[in-house]
N, C-alpha and C positions, 0 to 999 in steps of 0.2 A: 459620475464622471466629474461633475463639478468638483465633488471633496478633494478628488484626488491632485485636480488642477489648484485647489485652494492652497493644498498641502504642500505641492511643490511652487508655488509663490511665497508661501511663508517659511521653506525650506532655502531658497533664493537667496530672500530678505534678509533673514536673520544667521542663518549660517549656522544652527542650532543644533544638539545633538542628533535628529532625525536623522540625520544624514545616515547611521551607523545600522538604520531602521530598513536605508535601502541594500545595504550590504546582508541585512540579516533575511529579509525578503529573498534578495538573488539567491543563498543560500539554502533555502527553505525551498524556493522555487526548482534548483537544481536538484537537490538532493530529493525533494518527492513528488516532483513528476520530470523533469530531462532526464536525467541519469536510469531509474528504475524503466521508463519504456525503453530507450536505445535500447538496457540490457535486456530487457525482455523480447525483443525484437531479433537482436544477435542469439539469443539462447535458444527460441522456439527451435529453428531448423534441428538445435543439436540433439535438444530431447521428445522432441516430437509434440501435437497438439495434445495429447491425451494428458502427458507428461505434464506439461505446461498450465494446463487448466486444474492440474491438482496442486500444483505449488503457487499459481495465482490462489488458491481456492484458503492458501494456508494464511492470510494474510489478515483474516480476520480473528483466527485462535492464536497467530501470534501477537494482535492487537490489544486482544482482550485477556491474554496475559498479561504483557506488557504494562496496562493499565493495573491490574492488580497487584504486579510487582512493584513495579515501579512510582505509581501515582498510588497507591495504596486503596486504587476504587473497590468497590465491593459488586462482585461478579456474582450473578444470581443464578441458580440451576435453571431455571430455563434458557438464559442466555447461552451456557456451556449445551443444554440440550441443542439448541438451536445451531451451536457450530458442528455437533457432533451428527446430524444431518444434513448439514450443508454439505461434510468433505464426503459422508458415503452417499449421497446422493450423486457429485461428481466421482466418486473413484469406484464407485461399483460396478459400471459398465469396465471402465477402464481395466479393474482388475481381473473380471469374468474374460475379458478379450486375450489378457497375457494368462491366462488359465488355460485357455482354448489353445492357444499358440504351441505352448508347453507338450499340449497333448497328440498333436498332430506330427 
């Protein structure tokens, strides 16, 4: 807490580029967590929890895409194994459930 109070004393004082630091926070702040829960909060109702737990679920293989495209990291098979049990771990029940529905 103190750095942060340091920072905006010397943000004050000088009137230095930081300033553009807090705009870039707000934005960062908005854009990866206010925005993403409101919408997630407004979308559950539409597509149900099941729904919702698999496309929260997708967040990590589209991360670690992302990273590989984008950032050019090097994704290792176990990490790809490791998404690829995460989503059928959550979507197996979910999908045997619209299986059942189907057949009824």
């Amino acid at each position: 807490m103190s750095h942060c109070k340091a920072w905006l004393q010397h943000w004050l004082a000088t009137g230095t580029s930081d300033f553009y630091a807090v705009f870039y926070g707000l934005g960062l702040g908005l854009l990866g967590g206010v925005i993403p829960t409101f919408l997630l909060a407004k979308g559950v109702p539409q597509v149900g929890a099941g729904m919702s737990t698999i496309l929260c679920s997708s967040e990590l293989p589209v991360a670690l895409l992302a990273s590989a495209l984008i950032l050019a990291e090097k994704s290792t098979l176990l990490q790809w194994c490791g998404v690829v049990l995460i989503i059928l771990g959550i979507s197996t029940p979910y999908i045997s459930l619209l299986r059942h529905q189907h057949r009824v």
